[in-house]
N, C-alpha and C positions, 0 to 999 in steps of 0.2 A: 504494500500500500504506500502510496506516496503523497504530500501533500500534508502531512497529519498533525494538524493544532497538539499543544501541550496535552491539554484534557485527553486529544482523542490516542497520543502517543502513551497515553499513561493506561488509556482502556485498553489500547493492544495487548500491552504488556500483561496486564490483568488475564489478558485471553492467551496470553503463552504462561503464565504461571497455572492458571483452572484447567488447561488442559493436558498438564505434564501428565497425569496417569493415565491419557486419553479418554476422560470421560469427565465431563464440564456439570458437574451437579447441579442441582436447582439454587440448594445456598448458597453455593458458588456463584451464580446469577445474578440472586438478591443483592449479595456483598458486592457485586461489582455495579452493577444495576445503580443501587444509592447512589453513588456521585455524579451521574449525569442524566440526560433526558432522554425517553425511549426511542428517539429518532437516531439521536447520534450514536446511540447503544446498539441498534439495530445495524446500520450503517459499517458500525467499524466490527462486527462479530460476522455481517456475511463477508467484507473484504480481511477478514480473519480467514475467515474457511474459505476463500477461494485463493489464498497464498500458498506456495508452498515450503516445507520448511527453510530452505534456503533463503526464501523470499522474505519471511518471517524475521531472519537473522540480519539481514539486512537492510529491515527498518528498521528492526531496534539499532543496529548501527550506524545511522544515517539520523534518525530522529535525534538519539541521545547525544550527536555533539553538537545539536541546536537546542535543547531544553534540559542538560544535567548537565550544570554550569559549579555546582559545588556538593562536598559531601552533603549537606544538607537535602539539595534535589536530589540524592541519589539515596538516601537516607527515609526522604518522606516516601517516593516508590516503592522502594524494600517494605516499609511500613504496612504500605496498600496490601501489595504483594502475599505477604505473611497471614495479612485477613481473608484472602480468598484464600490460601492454602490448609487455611483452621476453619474454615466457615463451615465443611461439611463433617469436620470434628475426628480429623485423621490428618496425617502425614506423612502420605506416603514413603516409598523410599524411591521411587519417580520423583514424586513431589521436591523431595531434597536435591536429586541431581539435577534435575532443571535449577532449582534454584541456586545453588551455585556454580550451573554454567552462567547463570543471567548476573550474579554478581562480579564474575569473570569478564563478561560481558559490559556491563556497564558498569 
């Protein structure tokens, strides 16, 4: 996906952390769902699912040296991040290694 506001670079990301076990839970949903509107929610979950994962890796690469300008933005993401991966009250061991490719990563 390209083009992607802050907000919508931080729902990506939400949508590669929910889906590290491959399977995107409903409270997983919820928890990402709160911080924004169901249009932009919708919007950036189908060009979620129509990326492939290489594509995937290079928004986040591409977004995050326009909007993780310090530990703090990199700090509040993890944050987010953390809540979808407890929202459905597990974590995985998918869960974990995505998560620290994506700290790796940004």
């Amino acid at each position: 996906m390209k083009g992607l506001s802050k907000e919508e670079f931080e729902i990506y990301c939400l949508f590669v952390a929910a889906n590290a076990d491959f399977n995107i839970s409903k409270q997983e949903l919820i928890a990402m769902g709160a911080h924004t509107d169901p249009v932009t929610f919708v919007r950036i979950y189908n060009g979620f699912e129509a990326d492939s994962d290489v594509e995937r890796l290079d928004t986040i690469r591409e977004c995050k040296e326009l909007y993780i300008k310090d530990e703090l933005d990199r700090q509040n993401l993890f944050d987010r991040m953390k809540m979808v991966f407890f929202a459905d009250g597990r974590y995985a061991a998918a869960e974990q290694s995505v998560f620290t490719m994506l700290r790796k990563l940004i």
